[in-house]
Structures are given as C-alpha cells and as structure tokens.
C-alpha positions in Angstrom: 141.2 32.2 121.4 143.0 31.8 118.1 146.3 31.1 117.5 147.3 34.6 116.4 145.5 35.6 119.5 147.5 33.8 121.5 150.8 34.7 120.0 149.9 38.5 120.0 149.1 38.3 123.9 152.4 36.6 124.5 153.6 39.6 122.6 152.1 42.5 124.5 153.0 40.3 128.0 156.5 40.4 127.2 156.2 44.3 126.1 155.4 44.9 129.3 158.8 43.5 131.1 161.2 46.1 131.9 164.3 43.8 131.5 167.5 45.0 133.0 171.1 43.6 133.6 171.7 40.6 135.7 172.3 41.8 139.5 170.5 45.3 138.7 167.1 45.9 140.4 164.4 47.1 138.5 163.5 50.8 138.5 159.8 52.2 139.1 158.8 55.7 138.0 157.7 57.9 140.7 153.8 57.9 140.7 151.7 61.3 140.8 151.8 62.5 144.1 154.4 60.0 145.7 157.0 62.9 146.7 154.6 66.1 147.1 152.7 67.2 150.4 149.3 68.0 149.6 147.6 65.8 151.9 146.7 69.0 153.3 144.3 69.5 150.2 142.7 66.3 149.8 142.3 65.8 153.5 139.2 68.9 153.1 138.2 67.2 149.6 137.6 63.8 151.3 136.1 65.1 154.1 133.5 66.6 151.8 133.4 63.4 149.5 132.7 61.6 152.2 129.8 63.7 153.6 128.5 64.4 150.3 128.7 62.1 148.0 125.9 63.0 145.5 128.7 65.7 145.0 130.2 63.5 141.8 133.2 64.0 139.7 132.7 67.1 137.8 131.8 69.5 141.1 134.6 67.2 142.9 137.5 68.6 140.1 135.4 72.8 141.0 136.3 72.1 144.7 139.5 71.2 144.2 140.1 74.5 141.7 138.4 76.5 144.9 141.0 75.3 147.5 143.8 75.8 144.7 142.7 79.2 144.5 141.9 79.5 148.1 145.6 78.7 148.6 146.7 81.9 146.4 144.1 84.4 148.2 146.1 83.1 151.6 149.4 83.9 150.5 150.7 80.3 150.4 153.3 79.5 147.6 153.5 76.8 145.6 156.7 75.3 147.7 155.1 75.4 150.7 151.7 73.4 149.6 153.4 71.2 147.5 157.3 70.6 148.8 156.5 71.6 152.7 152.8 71.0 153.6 150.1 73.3 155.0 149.6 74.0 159.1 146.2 74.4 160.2 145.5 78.0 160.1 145.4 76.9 156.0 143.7 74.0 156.8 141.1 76.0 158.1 140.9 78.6 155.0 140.4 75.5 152.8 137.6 74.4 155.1 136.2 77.9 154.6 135.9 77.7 151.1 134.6 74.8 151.1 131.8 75.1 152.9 131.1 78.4 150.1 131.7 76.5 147.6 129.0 73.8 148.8 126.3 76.9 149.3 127.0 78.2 145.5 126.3 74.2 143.6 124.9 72.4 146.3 122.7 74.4 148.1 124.0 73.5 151.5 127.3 73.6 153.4 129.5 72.5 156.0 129.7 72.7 159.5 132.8 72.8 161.3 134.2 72.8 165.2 137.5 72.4 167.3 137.7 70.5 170.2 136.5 72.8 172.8 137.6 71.1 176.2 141.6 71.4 177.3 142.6 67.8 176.6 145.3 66.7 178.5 145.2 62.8 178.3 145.3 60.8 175.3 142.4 59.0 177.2 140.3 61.8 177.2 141.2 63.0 173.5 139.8 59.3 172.2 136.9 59.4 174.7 135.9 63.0 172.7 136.5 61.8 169.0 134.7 58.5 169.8 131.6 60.9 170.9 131.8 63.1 167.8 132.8 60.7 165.0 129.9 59.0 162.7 126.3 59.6 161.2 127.2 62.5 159.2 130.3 64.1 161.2 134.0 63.2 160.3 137.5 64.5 161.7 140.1 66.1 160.4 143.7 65.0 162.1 146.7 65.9 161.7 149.3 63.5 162.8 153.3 63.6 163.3 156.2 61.4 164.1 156.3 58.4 161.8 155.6 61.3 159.0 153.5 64.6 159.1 149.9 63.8 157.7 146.6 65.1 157.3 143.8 62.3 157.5 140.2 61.9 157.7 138.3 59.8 160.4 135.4 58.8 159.7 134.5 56.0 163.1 135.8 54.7 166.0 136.2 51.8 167.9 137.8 50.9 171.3 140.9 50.1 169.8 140.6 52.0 165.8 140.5 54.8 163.8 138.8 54.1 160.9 140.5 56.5 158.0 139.0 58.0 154.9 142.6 59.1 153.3 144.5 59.9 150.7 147.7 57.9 151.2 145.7 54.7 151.3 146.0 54.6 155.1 142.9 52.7 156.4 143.2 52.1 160.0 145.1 54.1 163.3 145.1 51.4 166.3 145.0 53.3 169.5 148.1 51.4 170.9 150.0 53.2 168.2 149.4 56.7 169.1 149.2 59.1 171.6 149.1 62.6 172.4 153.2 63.7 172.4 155.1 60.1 173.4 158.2 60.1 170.6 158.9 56.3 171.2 155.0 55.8 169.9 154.8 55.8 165.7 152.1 58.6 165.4 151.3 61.8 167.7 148.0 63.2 167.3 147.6 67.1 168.5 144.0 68.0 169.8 145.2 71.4 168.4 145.1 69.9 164.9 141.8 68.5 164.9 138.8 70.1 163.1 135.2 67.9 163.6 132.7 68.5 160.0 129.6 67.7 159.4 126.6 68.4 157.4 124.6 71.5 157.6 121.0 72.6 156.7 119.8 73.5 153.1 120.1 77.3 154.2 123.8 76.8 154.2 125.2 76.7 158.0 128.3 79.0 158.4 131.3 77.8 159.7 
C-alpha cells in the first residue's frame, strides 16, 4: 500500500466515527424492519424459501408482491400488518396464495395441514412436531409471551427447535417453552401451527 493509500484509509476510518460529547452515548438509526410486525409475512416467504429454493431472488421479490396484495383482497390495513401483526386466519390466506403463486411460475405448489389431534400436553405437542418436521416439511409457529412471533421450524431434536426466521432467531430449547405456562419465556399454541411441505408437479391444493 502506498503512502497516500494509507493516509486516505486513515481518512475514510475516521469518516466513519460518529463522535459525540463526552458522557453522551452514541445514537444508532433504526434499521428496516426493527419496529414493524411483519414477521407474519416473511414467516410464509421463508417457509417457501426454504422448501424451494431454486425459487431465486427475482420470483422471491413476485411472492412477496402476491402476499402484499393478498393482504388487500383480505381486508387487512396497513396498521394492522405492519404496526399490530397478522392472526392466523391471515396467516393462512398468505399460505393460500402462495401455494397459487407457486402453480403459476413454478409449476408446483404447497401443501399445507393443522395439527389434527387435540393436544393437551406440551409433551405431546413436541412428540407431534418432532414426527412432522424435516425432509421437505417445515412448521409454521406462532409464539407469545417474551414477544408475539411468527417463525419457521425446520427440525427437531430432544431438547431444540431448529428456526428458519426472520428475526435472526436460530434455536427454541424445549426447557424454554411450553404450551400456556406465563413464568416460561415463549408459549407455543397448537392452534397457531400450520405444517408445509412440497407437493406434486400437478400443483397439490391446500
């Protein structure tokens, strides 16, 4: 490196220090998406990135124009996707179009279920998502009580949830949820659980 170099890198270094007055912390900008509640969204986009992910960037930014649309043709306003959060009735729309939005540039869709036994215990509810989660099936979840989230699993262990999500969340351990405890960090509703996987190349309905 040449001296110039050298003296211009010192320059653009010290560019880059946000200097403020002895005893005052520094300030950060709010990032895109730090104060908005869309996780609702990009639970259904990851869900399908993950499952198909020959599905690449360009058709990625269609899907997401779909569910945004999707949203409108539900009657859901702006301050209630992005300022409140969706419940899983939209959840389930969004999942909808998805799986037509897969037939019309993929050729194939999604499949998706609900838990179909009564699921009283937590036991039981990580006994079922253990059976259905991995190969080419993943879980939507919504969680509550440390904060309201939607997340995708994508495997399970004895003791983890493996997460595929869009608040860089990357692990649930089982001692740290449960089904409706309050003194536990995260409550996870059977209710709020939709299981997708891949369908056919004749497109599989929902």
């Amino acid at each position: 490196m040449s001296d110039q170099d050298e003296v211009a890198g010192r320059r653009i270094s010290r560019a880059r220090i946000l200097r403020m007055p002895i005893g005052k912390k520094i300030l950060a900008p709010f990032n895109q998406g730090d104060l908005n509640s869309l996780c609702g969204m990009y639970c259904v986009m990851n869900a399908v990135r993950f499952l198909y992910p020959e599905l690449g960037r360009e058709k990625s930014i269609g899907l997401f124009q779909v569910l945004s649309e999707s949203l409108t043709t539900n009657s859901v306003t702006a301050h209630e996707t992005v300022g409140l959060g969706i419940e899983i009735p939209t959840v389930h729309a969004l999942v909808e179009a998805a799986c037509a939005y897969l037939q019309e540039v993929l050729e194939t869709s999604i499949i998706a279920a609900t838990l179909t036994s009564k699921i009283r215990r937590f036991d039981d509810l990580w006994a079922t998502l253990s059976e259905g989660l991995g190969g080419h099936q993943v879980a939507i979840i919504g969680l509550s009580g440390r904060h309201d989230h939607w997340t995708v699993a994508y495997r399970m262990t004895a003791r983890t949830i493996r997460l595929f999500d869009s608040d860089s969340m990357k692990v649930l351990q089982r001692a740290r949820c449960s089904l409706r405890n309050p003194r536990v960090p995260y409550q996870i509703d059977p209710d709020e659980i939709i299981l997708i996987r891949r369908g056919g190349g004749n497109g599989s309905k929902i």
